[in-house]
C-alpha positions in Angstrom: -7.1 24.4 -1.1 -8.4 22.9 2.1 -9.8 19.6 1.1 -10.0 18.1 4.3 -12.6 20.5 5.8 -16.0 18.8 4.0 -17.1 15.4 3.5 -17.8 16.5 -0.4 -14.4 17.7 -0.7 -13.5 14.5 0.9 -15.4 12.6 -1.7 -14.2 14.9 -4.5 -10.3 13.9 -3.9 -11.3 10.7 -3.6 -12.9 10.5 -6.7 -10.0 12.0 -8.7 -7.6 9.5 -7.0 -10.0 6.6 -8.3 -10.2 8.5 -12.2 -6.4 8.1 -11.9 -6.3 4.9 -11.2 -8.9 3.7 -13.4 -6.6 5.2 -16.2 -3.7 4.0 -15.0 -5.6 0.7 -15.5 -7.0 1.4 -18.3 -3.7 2.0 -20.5 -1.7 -0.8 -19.6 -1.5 -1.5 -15.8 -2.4 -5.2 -14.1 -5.8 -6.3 -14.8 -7.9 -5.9 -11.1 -4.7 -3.8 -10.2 -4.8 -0.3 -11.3 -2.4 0.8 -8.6 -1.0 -1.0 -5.8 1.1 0.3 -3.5 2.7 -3.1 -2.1 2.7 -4.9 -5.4 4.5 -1.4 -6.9 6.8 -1.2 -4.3 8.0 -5.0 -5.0 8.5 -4.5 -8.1 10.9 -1.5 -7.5 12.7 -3.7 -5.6 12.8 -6.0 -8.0 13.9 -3.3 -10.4 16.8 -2.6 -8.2 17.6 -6.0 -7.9 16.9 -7.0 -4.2 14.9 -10.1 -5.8 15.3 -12.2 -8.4 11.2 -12.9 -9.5 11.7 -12.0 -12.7 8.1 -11.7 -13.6 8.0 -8.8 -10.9 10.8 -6.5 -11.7 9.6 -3.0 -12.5 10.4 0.6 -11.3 7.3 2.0 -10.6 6.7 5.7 -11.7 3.8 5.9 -9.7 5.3 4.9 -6.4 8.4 7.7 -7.3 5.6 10.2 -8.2 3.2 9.4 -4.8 6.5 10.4 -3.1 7.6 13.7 -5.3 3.5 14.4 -5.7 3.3 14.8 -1.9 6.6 16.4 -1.5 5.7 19.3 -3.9 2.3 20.0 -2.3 3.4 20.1 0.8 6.1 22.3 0.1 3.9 24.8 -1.6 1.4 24.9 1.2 3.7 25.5 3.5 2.7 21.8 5.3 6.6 20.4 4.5 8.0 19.4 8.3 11.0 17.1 8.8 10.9 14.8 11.6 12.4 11.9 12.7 13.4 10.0 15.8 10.5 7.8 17.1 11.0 4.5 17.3 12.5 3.7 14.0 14.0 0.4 14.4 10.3 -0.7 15.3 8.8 1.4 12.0 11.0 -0.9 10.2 9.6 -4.1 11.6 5.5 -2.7 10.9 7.2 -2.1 7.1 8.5 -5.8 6.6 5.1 -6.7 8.9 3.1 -4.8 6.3 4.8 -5.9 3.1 4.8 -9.6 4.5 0.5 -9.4 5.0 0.1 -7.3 1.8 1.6 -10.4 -0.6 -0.1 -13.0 1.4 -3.1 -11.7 0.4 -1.5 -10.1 -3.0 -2.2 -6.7 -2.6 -2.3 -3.7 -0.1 -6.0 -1.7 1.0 -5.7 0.2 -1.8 -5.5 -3.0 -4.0 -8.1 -4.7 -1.9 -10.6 -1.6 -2.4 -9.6 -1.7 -6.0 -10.5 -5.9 -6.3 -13.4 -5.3 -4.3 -14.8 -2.9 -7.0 -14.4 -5.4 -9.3 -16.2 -8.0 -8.0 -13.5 -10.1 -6.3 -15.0 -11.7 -3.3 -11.9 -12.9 -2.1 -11.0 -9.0 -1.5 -14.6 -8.9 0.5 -13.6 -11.8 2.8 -10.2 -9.8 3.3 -11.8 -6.8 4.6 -12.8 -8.7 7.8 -9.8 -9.3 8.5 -8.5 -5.8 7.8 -11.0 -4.1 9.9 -10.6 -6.6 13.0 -6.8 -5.9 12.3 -7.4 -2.3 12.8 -9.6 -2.7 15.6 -6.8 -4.8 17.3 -4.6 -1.4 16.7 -7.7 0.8 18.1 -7.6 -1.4 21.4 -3.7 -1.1 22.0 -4.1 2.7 21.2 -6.5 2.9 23.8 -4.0 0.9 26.4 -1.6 3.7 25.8 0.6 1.8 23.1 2.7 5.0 21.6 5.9 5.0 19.6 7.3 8.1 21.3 7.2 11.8 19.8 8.5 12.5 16.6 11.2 15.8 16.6 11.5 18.3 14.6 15.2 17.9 12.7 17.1 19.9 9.7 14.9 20.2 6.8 17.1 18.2 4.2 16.3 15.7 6.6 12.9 15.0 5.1 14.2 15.3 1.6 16.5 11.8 1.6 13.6 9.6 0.6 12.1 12.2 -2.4 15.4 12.4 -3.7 16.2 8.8 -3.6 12.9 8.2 -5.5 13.9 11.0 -8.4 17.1 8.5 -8.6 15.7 5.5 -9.0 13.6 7.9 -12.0 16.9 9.2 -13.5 18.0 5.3 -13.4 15.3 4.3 -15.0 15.1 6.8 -18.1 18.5 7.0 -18.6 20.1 3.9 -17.5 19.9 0.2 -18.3 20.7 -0.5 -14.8 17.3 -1.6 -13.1 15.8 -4.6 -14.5 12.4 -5.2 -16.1 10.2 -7.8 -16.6 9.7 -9.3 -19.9 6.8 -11.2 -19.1 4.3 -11.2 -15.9 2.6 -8.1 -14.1 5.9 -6.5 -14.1 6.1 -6.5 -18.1 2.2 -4.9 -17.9 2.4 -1.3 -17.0 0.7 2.3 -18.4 3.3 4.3 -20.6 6.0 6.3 -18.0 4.6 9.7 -18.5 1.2 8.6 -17.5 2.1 6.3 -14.9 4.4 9.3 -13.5 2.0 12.0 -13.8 -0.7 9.8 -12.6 1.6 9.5 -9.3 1.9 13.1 -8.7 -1.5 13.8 -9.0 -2.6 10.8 -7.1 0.3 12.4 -4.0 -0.9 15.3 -4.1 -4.9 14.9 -3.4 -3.8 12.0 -0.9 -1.5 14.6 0.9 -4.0 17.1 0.8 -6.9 14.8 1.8 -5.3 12.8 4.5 -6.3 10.1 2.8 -5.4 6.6 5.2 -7.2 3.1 4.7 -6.4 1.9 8.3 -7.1 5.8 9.3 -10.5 6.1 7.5 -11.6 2.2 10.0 -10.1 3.7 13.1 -11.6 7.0 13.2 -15.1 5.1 12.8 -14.3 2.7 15.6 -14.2 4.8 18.5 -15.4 7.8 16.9 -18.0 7.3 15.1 -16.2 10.0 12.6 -16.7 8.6 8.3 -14.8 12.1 7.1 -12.0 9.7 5.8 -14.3 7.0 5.1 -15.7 9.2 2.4 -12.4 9.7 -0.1 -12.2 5.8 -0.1 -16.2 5.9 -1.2 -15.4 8.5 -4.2 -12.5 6.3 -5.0 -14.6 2.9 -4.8 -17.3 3.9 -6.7 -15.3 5.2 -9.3 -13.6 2.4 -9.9 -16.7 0.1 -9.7 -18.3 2.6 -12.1 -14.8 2.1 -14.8 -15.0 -1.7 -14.3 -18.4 -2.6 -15.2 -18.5 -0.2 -18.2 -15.4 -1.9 -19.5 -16.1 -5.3 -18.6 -13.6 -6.3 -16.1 -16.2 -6.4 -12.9 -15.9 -10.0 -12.5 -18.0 -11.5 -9.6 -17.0 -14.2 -7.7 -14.2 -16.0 -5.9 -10.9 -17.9 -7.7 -11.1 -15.5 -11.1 -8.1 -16.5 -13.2 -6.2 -13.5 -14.2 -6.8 -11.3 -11.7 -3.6 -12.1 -8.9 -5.3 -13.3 -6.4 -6.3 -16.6 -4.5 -9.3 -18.1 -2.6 -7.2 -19.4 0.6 -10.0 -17.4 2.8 -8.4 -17.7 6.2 -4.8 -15.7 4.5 -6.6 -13.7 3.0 -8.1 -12.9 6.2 -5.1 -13.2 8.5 -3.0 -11.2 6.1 -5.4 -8.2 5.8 -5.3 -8.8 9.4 -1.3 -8.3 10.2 -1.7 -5.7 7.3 -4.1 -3.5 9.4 -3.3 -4.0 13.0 0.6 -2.7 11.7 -1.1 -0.1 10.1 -2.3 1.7 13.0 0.6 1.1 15.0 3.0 2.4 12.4 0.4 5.7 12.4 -1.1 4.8 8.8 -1.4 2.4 5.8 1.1 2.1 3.5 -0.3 4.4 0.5 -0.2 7.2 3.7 3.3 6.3 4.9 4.7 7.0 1.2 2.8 10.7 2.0 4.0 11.1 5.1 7.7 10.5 4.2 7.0 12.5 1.2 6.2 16.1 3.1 9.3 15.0 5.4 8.2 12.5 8.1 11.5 10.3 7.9 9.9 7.5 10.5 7.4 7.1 8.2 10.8 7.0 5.3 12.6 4.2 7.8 8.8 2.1 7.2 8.8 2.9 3.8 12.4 1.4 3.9 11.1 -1.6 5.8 8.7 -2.2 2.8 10.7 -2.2 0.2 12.8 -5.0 2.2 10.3 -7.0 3.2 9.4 -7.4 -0.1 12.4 -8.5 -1.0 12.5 -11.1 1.8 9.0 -12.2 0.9 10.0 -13.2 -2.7 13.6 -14.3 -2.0 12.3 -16.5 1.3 9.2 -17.7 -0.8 6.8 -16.1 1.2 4.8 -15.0 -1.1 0.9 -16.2 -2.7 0.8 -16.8 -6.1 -2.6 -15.9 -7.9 -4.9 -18.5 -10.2 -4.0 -18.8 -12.9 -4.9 -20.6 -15.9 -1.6 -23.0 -17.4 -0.2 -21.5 -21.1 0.5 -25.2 -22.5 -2.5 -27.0 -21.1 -4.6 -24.7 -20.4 -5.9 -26.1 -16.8 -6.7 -23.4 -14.2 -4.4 -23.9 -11.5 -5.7 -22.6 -8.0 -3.9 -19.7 -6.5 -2.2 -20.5 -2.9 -0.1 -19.4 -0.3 3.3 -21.5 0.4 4.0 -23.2 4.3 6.7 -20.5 4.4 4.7 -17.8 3.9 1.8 -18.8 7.0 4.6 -19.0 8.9 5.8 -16.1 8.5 2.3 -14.4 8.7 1.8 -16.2 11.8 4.9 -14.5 13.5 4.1 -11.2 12.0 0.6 -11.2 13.9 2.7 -12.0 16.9 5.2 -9.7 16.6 2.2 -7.0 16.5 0.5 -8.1 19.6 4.1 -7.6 21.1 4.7 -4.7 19.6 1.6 -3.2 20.4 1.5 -3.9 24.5 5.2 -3.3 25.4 5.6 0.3 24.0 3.3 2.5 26.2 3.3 6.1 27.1 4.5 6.8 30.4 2.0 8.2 32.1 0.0 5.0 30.5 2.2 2.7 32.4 
């Protein structure tokens, strides 16, 4: 089934992707989370012991099950093609770019669509800087920035990444060797079935829908074209739709509870770094766990990039920490994002605008 041919069918994928979430959410994931893919892919490295947050240590089925969910559809449509070989080394930077700018702000787009719908106004002031972030990536596209051509390699090539996430699953069920939290969002998760079948089905629709938050910004910039737009408006409203008939829609800024903060201008500027790498790594990261999943292996190496960074972000201190009220006294204390971590936001922006104006096409040059 071509879902990619209508704006309905469009909408239709995206409003499955948001029933899954909202049930994800619904049976035991993070409040205001439902599914994240930068805050999942954290805690798998946590899991695997890259970091030591202990409150952020879970293997994520849903991340493993985005992956495999992508991989199967693809392989029964025939759409499964392994490439590799353009610019990896760089696709690794966007990934640790990405991750960093995702957990400044505490979330990824998918998140930040997700905290919108509930009424988080902190996720609304992020969006500006997301969507002048991919308009930064529209303007270098424009000046001929390009990370080379992809090739077309041995199909097991495209298969390292799927199988590595069915070992982290095989770990997980019948191991004790990944760690999980006992207390925190990593200790608040829906049952593994759910959470794992919810992943595959979520893959699959995203594979067969294209569905890209950076994407679904830059083909309105210069084009004028909302097809993408439309499967993050199913999804939205779906989710809006879940959280004011169970009483989570929450309106306003510095909401205990909820992971997040009110520092407006990292919230901005990490949305920002988030979605200028976005475009110049050819997708957000909800779409590079797709593309790696039907066999794209640059988009593997930024997948790779992500899960370090996000080990880096926790072990450096880079990360926010969300308001929260204090267990013993009770006191809300205000949600914030450490020196380390506006640093290192700071040089990711940077290392975009470089990024972006000295790799060109050659006929561009």
């Amino acid at each position: 089934m071509n879902l990619s041919d209508s704006k309905k069918k469009l909408a239709l994928a995206g409003v499955i992707c948001g029933l899954v979430a909202a049930c994800l959410a619904y049976f035991g994931n993070p409040a205001n989370m439902a599914f994240c893919i930068a805050c999942f892919i954290r805690d798998t490295a946590g899991a695997l012991g890259m970091h030591q947050a202990e409150v952020v240590q879970y293997a994520r089925p849903e991340i493993i099950g985005l992956v495999l969910g992508a991989f199967i559809i693809s392989v029964m449509t025939k759409e499964y093609r392994s490439t590799a070989g353009s610019s990896p080394m760089i696709r690794f930077v966007l990934g640790l770019i990405i991750m960093t700018g995702s957990l400044v702000f505490l979330g990824c787009p998918l998140r930040m669509v997700i905290r919108m719908s509930a009424g988080d106004l902190n996720a609304w002031v992020a969006l500006i800087g997301f969507v002048l972030g991919v308009g930064s990536g529209v303007v270098a596209l424009k000046k001929g920035f390009s990370l080379g051509r992809a090739h077309v390699t041995n199909k097991a090539g495209g298969t390292v990444l799927p199988l590595l996430m069915l070992g982290i699953l095989v770990l997980s069920i019948g191991t004790t060797l990944l760690k999980a939290s006992e207390a925190g969002p990593g200790s608040m998760h829906a049952p593994l079935i759910a959470s794992l079948i919810g992943g595959l089905v979520f893959g699959a629709f995203a594979q067969k829908s294209r569905m890209c938050f950076a994407g679904s910004i830059r083909d309105i910039i210069p084009m004028k074209n909302f097809d993408l737009f439309s499967v993050i408006g199913g999804l939205f409203v779906v989710m809006l739709i879940f959280n004011i008939a169970t009483g989570r829609f929450v309106f306003g800024f510095g909401t205990p509870g909820i992971i997040a903060h009110s520092e407006h201008l990292w919230n901005i500027l990490g949305m920002y770094a988030v979605g200028f790498a976005a475009v110049l790594a050819g997708g957000c990261p909800l779409r590079q766990l797709i593309l790696a999943g039907q066999g794209s292996s640059d988009s593997a190496v930024t997948v790779i990039g992500m899960l370090v960074g996000a080990a880096l972000c926790h072990n450096l201190g880079l990360a926010a920490s969300g308001t929260a009220a204090n267990a013993e006294t009770g006191e809300i204390v205000a949600g914030a994002v450490p020196f380390n971590g506006k640093v290192a936001c700071v040089i990711c922006i940077v290392a975009c605008f470089v990024i972006a104006f000295t790799n060109k096409r050659k006929e561009a040059k």
